[in-house]
C-alpha positions, 0 to 999 in steps of 0.5 A: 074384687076384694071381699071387703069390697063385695061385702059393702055392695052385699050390705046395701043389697041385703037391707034392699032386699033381704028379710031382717026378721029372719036369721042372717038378715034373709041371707038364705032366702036371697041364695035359694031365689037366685040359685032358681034363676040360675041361667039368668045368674049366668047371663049377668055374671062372666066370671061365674060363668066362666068359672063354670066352663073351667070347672066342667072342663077340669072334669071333663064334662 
């Protein structure tokens, strides 16, 4: 998916969700709460979860 494309679905997402009083509109905030999930991230995303199983194999963990 191009970047153009994820930053229009990030837009609609951050002014959903995000903290528009805070700097980067709550862009942090979302980061730091998600990371706390980050199996749940997993489960919903093949391509993070892939690019994980590649990563670990690359350094052989």
């Amino acid at each position: 998916m191009p970047l153009r494309v994820l930053k229009i679905f990030f837009a609609d997402f951050l002014s959903s969700y995000g903290n528009p009083k805070a700097a980067g509109g709550g862009r942090e905030g979302l980061m730091l709460e998600t990371l706390e999930n980050y199996r749940g991230l997993l489960d919903r995303s093949f391509e993070l979860k892939d690019l994980q199983r590649r990563i670990q194999n690359l350094l052989g963990s």
